[in-house]
PAKOL-886539 format. One line per field, with one value per residue (C-alpha): residue number from 1; residue in three letters; x, y, z. Coordinates in pm, 1 decimal. Example, Ala and Ser with C-alpha at 12.3 -4.5 7.8 and 13.67 -1.06 7.14 Angstrom:
// PAKOL-886539
num = 1,2;
residu = ALA,SER;
px = 1230.0,1367.0;
py = -450.0,-106.0;
pz = 780.0,714.0;
This chain:
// PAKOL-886539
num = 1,2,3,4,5,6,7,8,9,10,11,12,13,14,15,16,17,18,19,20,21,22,23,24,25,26,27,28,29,30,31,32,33,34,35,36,37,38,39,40,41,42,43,44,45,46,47,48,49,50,51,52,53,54,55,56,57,58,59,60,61,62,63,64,65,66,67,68,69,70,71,72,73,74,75,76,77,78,79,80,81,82,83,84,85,86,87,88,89,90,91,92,93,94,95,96,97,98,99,100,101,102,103,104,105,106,107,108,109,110,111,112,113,114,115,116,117,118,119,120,121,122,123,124,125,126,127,128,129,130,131,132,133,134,135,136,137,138,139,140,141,142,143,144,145,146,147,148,149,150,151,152,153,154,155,156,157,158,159,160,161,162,163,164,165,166,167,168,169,170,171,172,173,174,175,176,177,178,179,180,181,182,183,184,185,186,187,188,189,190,191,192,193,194,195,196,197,198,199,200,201,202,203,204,205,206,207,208,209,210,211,212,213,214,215,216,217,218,219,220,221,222,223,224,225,226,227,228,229,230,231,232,233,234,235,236,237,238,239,240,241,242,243,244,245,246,247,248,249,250,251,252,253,254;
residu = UNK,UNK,UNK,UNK,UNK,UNK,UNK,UNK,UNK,UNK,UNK,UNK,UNK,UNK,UNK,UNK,UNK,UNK,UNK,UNK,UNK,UNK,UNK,UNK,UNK,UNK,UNK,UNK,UNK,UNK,UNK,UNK,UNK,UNK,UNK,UNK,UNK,UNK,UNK,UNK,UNK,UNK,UNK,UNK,UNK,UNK,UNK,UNK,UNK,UNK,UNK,UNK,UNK,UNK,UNK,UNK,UNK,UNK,UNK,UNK,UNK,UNK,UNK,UNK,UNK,UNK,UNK,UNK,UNK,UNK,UNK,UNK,UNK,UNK,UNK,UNK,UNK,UNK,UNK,UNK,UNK,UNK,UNK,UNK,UNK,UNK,UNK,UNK,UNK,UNK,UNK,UNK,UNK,UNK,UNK,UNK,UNK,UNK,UNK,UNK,UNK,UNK,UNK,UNK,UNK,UNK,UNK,UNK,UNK,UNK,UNK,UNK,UNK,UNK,UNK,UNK,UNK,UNK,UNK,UNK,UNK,UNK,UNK,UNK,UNK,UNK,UNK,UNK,UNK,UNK,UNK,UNK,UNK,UNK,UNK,UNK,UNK,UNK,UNK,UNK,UNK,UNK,UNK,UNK,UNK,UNK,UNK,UNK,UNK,UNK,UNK,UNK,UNK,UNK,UNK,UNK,UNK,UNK,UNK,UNK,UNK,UNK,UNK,UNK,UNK,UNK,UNK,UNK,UNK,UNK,UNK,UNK,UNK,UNK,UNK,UNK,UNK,UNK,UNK,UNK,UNK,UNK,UNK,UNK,UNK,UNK,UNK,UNK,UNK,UNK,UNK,UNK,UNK,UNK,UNK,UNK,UNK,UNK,UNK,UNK,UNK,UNK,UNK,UNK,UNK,UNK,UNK,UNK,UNK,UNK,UNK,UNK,UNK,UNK,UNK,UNK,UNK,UNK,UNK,UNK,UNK,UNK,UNK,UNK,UNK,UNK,UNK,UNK,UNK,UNK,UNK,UNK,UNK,UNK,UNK,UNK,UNK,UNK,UNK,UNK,UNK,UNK,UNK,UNK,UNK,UNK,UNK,UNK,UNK,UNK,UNK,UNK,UNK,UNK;
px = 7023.5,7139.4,7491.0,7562.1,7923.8,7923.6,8307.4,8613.8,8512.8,8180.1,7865.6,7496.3,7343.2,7011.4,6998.3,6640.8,6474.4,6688.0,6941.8,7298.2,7564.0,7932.6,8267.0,8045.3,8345.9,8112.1,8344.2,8355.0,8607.9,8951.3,8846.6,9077.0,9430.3,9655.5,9792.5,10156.2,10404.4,10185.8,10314.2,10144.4,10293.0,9967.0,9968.0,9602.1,9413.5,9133.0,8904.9,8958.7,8615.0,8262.4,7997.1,7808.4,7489.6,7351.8,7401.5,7037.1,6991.4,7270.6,7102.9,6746.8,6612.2,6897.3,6870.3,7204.6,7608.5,7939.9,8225.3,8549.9,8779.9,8828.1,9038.9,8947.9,8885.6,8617.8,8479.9,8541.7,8428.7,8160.9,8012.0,8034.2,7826.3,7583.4,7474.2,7192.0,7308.3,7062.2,7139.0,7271.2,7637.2,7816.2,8219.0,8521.8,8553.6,8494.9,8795.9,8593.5,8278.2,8406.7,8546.3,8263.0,8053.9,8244.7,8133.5,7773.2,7600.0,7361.4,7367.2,7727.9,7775.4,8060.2,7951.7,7996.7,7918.2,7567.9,7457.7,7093.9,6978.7,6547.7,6625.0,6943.9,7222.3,7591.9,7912.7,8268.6,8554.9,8927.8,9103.0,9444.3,9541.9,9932.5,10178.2,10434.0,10534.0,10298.2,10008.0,10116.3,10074.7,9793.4,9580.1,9318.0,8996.4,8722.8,8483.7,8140.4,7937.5,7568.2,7319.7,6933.0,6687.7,6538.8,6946.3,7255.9,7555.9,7747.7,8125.1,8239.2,8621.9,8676.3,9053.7,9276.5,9520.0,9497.8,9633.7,9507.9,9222.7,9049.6,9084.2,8937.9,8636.5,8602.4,8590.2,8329.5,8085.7,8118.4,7962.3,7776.3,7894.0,8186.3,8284.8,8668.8,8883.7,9087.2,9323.5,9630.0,9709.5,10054.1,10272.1,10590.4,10807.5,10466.7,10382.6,10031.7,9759.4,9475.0,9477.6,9591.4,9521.3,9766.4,9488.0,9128.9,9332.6,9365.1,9039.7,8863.8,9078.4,8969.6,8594.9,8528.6,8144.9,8076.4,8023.7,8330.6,8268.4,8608.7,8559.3,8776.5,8943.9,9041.2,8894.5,9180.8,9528.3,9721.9,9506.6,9823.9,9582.9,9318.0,8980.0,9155.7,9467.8,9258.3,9022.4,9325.2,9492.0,9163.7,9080.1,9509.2,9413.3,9071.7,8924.3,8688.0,8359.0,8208.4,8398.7,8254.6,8466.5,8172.4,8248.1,8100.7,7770.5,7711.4,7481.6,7421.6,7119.1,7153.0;
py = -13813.0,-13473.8,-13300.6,-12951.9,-12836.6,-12527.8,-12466.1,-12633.6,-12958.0,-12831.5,-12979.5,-13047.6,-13391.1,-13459.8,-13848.2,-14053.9,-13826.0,-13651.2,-13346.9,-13376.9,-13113.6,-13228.6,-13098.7,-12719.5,-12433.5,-12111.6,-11836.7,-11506.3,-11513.8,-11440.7,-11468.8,-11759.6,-11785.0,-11905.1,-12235.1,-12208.9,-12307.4,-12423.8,-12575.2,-12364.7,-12062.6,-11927.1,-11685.1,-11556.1,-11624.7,-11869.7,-11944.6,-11796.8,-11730.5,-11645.7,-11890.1,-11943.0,-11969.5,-11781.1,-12005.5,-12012.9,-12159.5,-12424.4,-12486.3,-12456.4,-12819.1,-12985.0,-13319.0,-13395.6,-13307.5,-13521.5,-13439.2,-13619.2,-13440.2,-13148.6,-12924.1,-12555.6,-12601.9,-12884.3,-12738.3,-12394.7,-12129.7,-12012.6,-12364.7,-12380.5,-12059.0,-12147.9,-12468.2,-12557.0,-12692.2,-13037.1,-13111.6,-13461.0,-13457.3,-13793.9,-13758.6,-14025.7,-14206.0,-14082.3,-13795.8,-13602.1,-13663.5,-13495.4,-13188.4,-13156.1,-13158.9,-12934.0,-12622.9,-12689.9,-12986.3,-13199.5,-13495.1,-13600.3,-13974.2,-14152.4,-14360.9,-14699.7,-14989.6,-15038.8,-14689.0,-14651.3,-14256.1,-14302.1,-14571.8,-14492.0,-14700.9,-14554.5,-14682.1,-14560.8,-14576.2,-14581.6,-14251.8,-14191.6,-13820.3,-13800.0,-14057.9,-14027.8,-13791.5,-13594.4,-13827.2,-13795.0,-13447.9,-13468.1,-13672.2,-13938.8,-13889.9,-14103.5,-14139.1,-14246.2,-14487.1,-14441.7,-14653.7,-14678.5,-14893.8,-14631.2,-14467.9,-14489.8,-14574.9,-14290.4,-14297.7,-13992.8,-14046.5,-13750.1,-13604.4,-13929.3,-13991.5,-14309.3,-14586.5,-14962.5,-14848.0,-14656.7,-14959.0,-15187.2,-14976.5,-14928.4,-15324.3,-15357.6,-15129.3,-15063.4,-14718.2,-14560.6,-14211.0,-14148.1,-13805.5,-13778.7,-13467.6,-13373.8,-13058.6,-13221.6,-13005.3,-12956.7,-12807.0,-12753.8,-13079.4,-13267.4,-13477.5,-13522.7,-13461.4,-13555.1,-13696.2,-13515.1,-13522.3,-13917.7,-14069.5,-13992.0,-14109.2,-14446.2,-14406.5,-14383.7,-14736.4,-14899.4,-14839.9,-14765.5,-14779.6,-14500.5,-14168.5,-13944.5,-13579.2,-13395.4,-13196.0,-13017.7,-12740.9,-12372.3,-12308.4,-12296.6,-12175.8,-12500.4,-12637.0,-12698.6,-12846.4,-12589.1,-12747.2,-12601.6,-12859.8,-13103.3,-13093.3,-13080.2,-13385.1,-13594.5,-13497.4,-13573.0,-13926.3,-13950.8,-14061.8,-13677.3,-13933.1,-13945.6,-13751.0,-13437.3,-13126.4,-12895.0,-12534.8,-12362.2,-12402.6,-12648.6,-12903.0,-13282.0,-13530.0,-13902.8;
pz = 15570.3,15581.1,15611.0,15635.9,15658.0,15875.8,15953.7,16004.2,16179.6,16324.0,16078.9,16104.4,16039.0,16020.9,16077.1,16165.4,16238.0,16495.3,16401.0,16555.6,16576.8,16553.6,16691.6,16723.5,16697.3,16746.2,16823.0,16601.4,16327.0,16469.6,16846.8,16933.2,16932.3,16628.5,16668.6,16693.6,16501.1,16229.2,15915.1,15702.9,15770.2,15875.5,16171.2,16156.4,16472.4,16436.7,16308.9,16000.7,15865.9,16003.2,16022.9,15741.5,15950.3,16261.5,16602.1,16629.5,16297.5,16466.1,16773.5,16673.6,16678.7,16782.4,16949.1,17046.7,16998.2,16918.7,17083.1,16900.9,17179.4,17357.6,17151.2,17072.6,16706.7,16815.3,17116.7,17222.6,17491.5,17272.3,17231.9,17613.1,17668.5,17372.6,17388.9,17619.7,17918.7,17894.6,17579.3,17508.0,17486.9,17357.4,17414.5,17395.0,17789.9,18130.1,18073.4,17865.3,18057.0,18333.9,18129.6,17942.5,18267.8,18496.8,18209.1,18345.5,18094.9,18237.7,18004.6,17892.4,17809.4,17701.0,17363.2,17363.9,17061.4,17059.1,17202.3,17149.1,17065.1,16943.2,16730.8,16600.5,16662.0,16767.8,16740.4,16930.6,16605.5,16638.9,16550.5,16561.1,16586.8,16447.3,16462.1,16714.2,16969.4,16792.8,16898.7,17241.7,17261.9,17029.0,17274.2,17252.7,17022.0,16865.2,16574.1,16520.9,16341.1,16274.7,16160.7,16101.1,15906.3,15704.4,15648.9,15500.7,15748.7,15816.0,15960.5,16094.7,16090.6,16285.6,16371.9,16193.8,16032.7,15771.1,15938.8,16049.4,16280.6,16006.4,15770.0,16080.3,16066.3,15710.3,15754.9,16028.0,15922.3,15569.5,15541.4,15294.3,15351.8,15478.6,15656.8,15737.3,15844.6,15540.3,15585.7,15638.1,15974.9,16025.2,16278.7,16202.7,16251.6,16348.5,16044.8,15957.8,16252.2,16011.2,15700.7,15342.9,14996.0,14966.7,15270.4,15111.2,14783.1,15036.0,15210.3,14857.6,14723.7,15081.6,15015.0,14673.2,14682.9,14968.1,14881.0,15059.0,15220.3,15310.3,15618.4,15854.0,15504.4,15536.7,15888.0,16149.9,16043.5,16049.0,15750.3,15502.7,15190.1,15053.6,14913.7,14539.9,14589.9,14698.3,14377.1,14154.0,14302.3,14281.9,13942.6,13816.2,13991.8,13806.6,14183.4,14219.8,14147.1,14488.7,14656.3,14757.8,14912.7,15016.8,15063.7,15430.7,15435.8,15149.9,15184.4,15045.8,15086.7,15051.8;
């Protein structure tokens, strides 16, 4: 198993065999709107960096893409235009399907348990996007579970908050590697639309043997927790060990 993180939530895993792109953000730095009202303070339009790679270098190879939902910083205009329009697209239920197929793609399916992609095995997770009236506005999303003989299982939390459905999963499956989204997004008044510095401290006590990649830092200008904070609060609680917090375009092998 490979993982590349590229930007934001968008990364690059190269699983059995096959090479997956996840929640692909492709626009130009500064192309998209600023979020509004963001907690942070932040009114830079997004995203806020480049890529770290060329799109080709993205694309090139690629076997399939995970959707977790539909929002910009997951799936924007420029992943619309880029991506080739048969490519296999897994998204969340029959919503997204539809969405995702009115742009033009061919081969959108809605993931279920059991989901069988050459041998590797899928799995739909619970995700919880804010808590709330936040969450209502926030919208449904999913994560993913992946599993092969010759692999590590990997749980791609995706856009959640820490809360019983993560635990549920961390139950079930009990992953090796865990990816979750970790930049404590905030608008102002929201609470928490992913999870901050106080859930991988949680998500690390609830499976202490997998190895942790925090995703989702210092791409889109609600991010409240920079990758710096983050480091300094896992080393004060002497939990850094396995947990990684890769910079854009760093890359891990397990």
């Amino acid at each position: 198993m490979k993982l590349q993180q590229i930007r934001n939530a968008t990364m690059v895993v190269n699983y059995g065999g096959k090479k997956f792109l996840i929640d692909p953000m492709l626009s130009e730095k500064g192309t998209l709107p600023a979020f509004p009202h963001p907690a942070s303070g932040d009114e830079r339009s997004n995203p806020l960096v480049e890529l770290p790679v060329s799109v080709n270098d993205l694309i090139n190879g690629l076997d399939a893409v995970f959707l977790s939902h539909l929002h910009y910083d997951h799936y924007d205009d420029a992943a619309k235009k880029i991506l080739p329009k048969d490519i296999k697209i897994y998204v969340q239920d029959e919503n997204d399907k539809k969405e995702v197929e009115s742009a033009g793609f061919t081969n959108v399916e809605a993931l279920t348990d059991g989901t069988d992609f050459d041998g590797i095995e899928l799995f739909q997770t619970q995700a919880q996007h804010g808590f709330g009236e936040t969450l209502k506005l926030a919208g449904n999303v999913h994560g993913f579970v992946m599993k092969h003989p010759e692999e590590k299982t990997l749980y791609l939390v995706t856009d959640s908050v820490w809360y019983e459905g993560v635990q549920q999963e961390l139950e079930k499956h009990n992953p090796d590697i865990i990816v979750l989204n970790g930049g404590d997004n905030q608008f102002i008044g929201s609470g928490p639309l992913i999870m901050g510095k106080e859930d991988v401290k949680k998500v690390r006590k609830a499976a202490p043997n997998a190895t942790i990649v925090v995703s989702h830092m210092e791409g889109v200008n609600h991010n409240t927790l920079s990758r710096k904070e983050l480091k300094q609060f896992l080393t004060e609680e002497n939990i850094l060990e396995k947990i990684l917090v890769p910079d854009d375009g760093e890359q891990y092998e397990f």
